[in-house]
N, C-alpha and C positions, 0 to 999 in steps of 0.2 A: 216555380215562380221565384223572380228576383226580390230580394230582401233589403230594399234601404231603408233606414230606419230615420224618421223626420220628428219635426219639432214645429208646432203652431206658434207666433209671435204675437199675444193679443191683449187686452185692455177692458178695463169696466168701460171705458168709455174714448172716444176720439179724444186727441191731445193732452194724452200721458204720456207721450217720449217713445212709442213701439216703434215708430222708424228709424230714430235714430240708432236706437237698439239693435233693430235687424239691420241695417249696414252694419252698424259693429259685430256683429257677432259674422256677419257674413263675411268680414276680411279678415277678422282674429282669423277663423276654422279654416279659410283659406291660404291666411300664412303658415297653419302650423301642416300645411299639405295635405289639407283635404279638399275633395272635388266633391263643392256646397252646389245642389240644387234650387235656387228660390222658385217661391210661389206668391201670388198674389190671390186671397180669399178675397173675391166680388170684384166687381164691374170700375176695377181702377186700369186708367193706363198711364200713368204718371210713375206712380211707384215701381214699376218693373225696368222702367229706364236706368233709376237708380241702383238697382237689384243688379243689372248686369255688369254696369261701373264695379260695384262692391263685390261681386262673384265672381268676374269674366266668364259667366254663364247664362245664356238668356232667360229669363224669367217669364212665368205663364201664367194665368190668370186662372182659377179656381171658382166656379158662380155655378151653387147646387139649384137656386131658383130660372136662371138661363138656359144652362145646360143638361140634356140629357144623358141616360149613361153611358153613351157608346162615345161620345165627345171628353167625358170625363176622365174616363178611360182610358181616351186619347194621349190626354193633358198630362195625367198622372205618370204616362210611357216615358214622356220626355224624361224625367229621373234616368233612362239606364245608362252606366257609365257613372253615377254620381258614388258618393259615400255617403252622402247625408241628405236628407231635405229638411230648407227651414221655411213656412209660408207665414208672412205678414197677415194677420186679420187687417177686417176694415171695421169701424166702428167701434162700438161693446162689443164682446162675446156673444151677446145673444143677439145684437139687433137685428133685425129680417124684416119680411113682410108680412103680410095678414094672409093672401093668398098663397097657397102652395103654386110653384112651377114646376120643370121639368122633372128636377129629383128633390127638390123643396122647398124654405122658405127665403133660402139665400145668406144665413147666416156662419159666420166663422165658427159657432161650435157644429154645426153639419159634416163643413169640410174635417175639421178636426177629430168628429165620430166616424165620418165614412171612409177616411184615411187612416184611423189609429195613431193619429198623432199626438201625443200628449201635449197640451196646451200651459207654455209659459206666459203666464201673466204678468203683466209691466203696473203694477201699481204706484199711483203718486199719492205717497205718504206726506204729502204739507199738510200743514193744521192737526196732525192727528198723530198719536202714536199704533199702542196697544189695538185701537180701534179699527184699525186698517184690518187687520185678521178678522173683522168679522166679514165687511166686504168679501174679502177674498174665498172666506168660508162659504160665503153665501153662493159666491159661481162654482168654486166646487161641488156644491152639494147638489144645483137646479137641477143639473141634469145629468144622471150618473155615469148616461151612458159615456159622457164626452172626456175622455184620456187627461187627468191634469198632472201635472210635471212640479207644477210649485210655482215660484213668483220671484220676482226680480223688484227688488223696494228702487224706486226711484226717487228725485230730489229730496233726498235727507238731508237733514241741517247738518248734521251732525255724528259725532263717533255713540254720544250719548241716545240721539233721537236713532240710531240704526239698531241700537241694544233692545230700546226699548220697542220698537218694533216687529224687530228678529223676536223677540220673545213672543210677542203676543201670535205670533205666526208659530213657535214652537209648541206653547200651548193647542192652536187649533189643528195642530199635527198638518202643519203644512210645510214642505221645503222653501228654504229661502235660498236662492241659487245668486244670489247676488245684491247687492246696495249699493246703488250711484249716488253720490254725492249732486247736490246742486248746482248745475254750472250754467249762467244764463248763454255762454256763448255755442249748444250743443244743438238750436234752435233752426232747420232748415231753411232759407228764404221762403215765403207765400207770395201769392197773389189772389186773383180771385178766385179761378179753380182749383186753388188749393197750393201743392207745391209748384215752386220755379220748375220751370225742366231740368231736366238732370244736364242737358245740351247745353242750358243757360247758367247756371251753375260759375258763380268768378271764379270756385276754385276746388271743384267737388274732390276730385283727389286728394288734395291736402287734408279736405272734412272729413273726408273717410279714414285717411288715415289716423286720423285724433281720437275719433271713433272707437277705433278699433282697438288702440292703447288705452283708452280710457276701459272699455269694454273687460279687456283685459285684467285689468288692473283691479276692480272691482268684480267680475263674478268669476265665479267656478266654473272652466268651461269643463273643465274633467267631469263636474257631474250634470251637467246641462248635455252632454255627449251622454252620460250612461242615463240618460233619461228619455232619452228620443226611442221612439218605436215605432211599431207598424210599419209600416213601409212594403206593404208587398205588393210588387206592379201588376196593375189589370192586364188582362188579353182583352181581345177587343176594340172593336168601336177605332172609327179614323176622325183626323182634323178634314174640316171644311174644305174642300175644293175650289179650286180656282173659276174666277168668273171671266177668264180669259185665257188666252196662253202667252202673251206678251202684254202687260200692263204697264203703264204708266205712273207711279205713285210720287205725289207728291211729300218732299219731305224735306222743312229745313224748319225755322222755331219760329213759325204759324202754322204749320198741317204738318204736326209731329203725333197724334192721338190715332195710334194703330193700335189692335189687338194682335200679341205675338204671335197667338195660335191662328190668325187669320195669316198671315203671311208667312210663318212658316208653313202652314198647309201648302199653301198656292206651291211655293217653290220645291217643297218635297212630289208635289205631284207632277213637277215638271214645267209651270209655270215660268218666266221669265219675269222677273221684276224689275224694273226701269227705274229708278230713281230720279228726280227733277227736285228742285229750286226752282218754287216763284221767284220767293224772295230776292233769289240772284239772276231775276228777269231770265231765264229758261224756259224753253217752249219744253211741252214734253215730246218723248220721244215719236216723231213723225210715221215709223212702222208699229206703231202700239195698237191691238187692239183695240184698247179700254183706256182710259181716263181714268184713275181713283184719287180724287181730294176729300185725304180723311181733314177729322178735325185739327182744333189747334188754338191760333190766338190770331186769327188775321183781324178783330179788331184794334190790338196794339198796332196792327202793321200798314193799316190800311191806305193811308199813304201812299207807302211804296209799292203795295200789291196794284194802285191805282195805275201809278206812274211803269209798272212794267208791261210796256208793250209788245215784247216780242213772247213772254208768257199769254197773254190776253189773245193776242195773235193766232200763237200755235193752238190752244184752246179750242176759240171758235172757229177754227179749221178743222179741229178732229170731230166736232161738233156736229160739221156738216154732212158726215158720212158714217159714223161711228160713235158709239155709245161713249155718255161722260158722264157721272157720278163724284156727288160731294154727301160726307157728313159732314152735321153742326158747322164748323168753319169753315170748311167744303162748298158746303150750300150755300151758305154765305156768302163765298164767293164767285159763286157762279149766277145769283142775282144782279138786280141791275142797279143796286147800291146800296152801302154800307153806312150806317153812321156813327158815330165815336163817339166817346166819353164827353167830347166837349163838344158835342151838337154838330158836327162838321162832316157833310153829306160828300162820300166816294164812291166816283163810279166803277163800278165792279163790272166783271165780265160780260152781262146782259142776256145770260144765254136763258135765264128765267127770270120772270118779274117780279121776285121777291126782294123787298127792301126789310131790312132790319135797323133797328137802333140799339145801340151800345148805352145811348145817353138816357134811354127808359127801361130804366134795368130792373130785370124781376129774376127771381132764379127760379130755374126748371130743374126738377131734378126727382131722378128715380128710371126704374124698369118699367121697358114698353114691348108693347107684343103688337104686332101690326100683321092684317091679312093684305095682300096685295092687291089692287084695283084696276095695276098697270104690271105685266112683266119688267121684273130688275136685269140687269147688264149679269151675268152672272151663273143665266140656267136657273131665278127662282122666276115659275109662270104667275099669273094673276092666280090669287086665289090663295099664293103662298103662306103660310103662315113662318113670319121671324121674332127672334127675339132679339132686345136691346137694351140699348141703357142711354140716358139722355141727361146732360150737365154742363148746364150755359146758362148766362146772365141776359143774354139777348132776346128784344121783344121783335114779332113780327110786325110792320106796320101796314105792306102788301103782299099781298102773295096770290096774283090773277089765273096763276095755270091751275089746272085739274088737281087734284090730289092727288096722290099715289098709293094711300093706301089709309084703311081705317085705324087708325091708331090709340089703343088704350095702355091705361098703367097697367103696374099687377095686379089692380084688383079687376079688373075689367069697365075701368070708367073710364069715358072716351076724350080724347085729350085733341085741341087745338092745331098740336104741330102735324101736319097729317103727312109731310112732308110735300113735292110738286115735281109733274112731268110735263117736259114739252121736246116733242119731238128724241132727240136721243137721249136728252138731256134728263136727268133725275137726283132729286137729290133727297134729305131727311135729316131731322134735326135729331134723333138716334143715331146711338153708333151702334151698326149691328154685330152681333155677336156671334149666331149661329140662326139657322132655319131651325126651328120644331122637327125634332126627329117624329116618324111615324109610330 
């Protein structure tokens, strides 16, 4: 068994600075000529875009409650060829679900026990000194089983506020691997789903780069490197297969929300992947099996997704003979209108009757497990059981066709979005992730 030895990136809680952080640490390790694996713990596809800018390696998604173990497995293989692995948590360290999934509850310290990865913690030390070590004591201690590495003190005032911190963390016998200074300019752009895309970005390489000097400058990568372990690669278990042999995939910054291990599956098995631009008014490609409009943001765009006709075109022509598939902004757009932030109704492709609003906005958000009621484009029959993950703003206003399939959270309560099929057309306000292994 191959031996890389990796490093967890994680937080008491969402927005303590751990992004920023793993880019930086991702192009420090890679200038000083090491070949950095990232990871992404739980059902994000936003972060691994950046992961690959800051790596020049593609990055893979990590989800112990999605995924079973022959898929994790999978995920985990990608490392060979690497020197290190560093994986982003999502959240706290511990946050998960109530219901156990395929190998459990979905949280970063999972990945980080079932990997052996020692987990650095990004602590924001405002308002507190000495006190911060109890925190930090306290994730070390929940759960023994989970690998901890030490902690990295973020926005310190000060050379005094880092003293006195660093100490309270010496007393609790914990490593302090580094202290960042408070800089407001270190701050990713957002929007509603979270980060800008990495695509959108006015100037991601420069960010990374500052990153990565700041990074520098401030922690010990020498002992943050002799603290990484585990890493031994599964045998086993393959990526997802392709739900076609020549697909169509939409992709430009409205239908950029793909899971890597889904497409790189497809093309490792022989797949052919087509890329297209609505946006830049592209039909897709006219010999494609398959249609796939993953998600994205075609409510900013909707507009110009209106105004492209010869996309809308090509569309309902493949429509008529062969299967087409949208998630979340996908779907979207392949109803028969859109609405925006400021009330203003676009007509969308019409290949189903679902209308959405932007301008009644509720957030949807969490793991969904759906049995199938209709066979998907893809080889999964009725009756399938998938898993997913679902994160949009958007309210349904209609939605006339069949459903496609019964839809619950992780706990098993039945949810609204059921997604809808007409004719080849299907689509779902999940993004899938993987079918339920047997």
């Amino acid at each position: 068994m191959n031996k890389i030895p990796g490093l967890l990136i994680s937080a008491p809680s969402s927005g303590t600075g751990k992004t920023t952080v793993m880019l930086g640490l991702l192009r420090a390790l890679a200038d000083d000529g090491l070949c950095v694996q990232p990871f992404k713990s739980g059902p994000d596809y936003i972060d691994p875009a950046f992961h690959l800018v800051a790596s020049g390696r593609a990055s893979f998604n990590i989800d112990t409650w999605a995924m079973g173990d022959g898929l994790l497995n999978a995920i985990a293989s990608q490392a060979q060829g690497a020197d290190l692995c560093i994986a982003e948590g999502s959240m706290g360290l511990y946050d998960g679900v109530a219901t156990r999934g395929q190998s459990g509850f979905g949280s970063s310290a999972e990945t980080a026990a079932r990997m052996g990865w020692p987990v650095v913690l990004v602590v924001d030390v405002s308002g507190q000194a000495q006190s911060a070590a109890a925190v930090a004591l306290g994730f070390k201690m929940y759960n023994p089983d989970v690998p901890f590495a030490g902690v990295i003190l973020n926005r310190v005032a000060s050379p005094r506020h880092a003293r006195l911190a660093s100490l309270g963390m010496e007393q609790a016998g914990i490593n302090v691997l580094g202290a960042l200074p408070r800089r407001g300019d270190l701050a990713l752009p957002e929007r509603h789903l979270g980060l800008v895309q990495a695509v959108e970005h006015p100037d991601l390489e420069a960010a990374i780069v500052g990153y990565a000097e700041f990074l520098r400058e401030h922690v010990d990568l020498a002992a943050l490197r002799a603290a990484a372990g585990g890493g031994g690669l599964p045998s086993g278990g393959a990526l997802p297969t392709p739900p076609a042999q020549r697909i169509a995939l939409a992709r430009d910054a409205a239908f950029s929300f793909t899971y890597p291990h889904l497409v790189k599956g497809w093309r490792d098995a022989g797949a052919e992947v087509v890329p297209f631009s609505p946006l830049a008014d592209e039909a897709p490609d006219p010999s494609a099996d398959l249609v796939w409009l993953p998600g994205g943001y075609p409510e900013l765009h909707a507009g110009k997704l209106a105004a492209a006709q010869t996309f809308m075109a090509g569309l309902r022509h493949h429509a008529e003979t062969r299967p087409v598939h949208g998630e979340c902004g996908g779907y979207m757009a392949l109803g028969d209108a859109l609405i925006d932030k400021a009330g203003q109704r676009h007509a969308m492709a019409g290949l189903l009757g679902l209308v959405t609003s932007f301008e009644k906005r509720k957030f949807h958000l969490g793991y969904r497990q759906a049995r199938l009621l209709s066979p998907l484009a893809g080889g999964h029959p009725a009756g399938a059981r998938l898993r997913g993950h679902e994160y949009h703003y958007s309210t349904i206003l209609e939605q006339p066709d069949a459903p496609l399939a019964d839809v619950g959270d992780a706990d098993g309560n039945p949810v609204p979005e059921t997604g809808s099929i007409r004719g080849n057309v299907s689509g779902t306000f999940f993004h899938l992730i993987t079918a339920e292994e047997a």
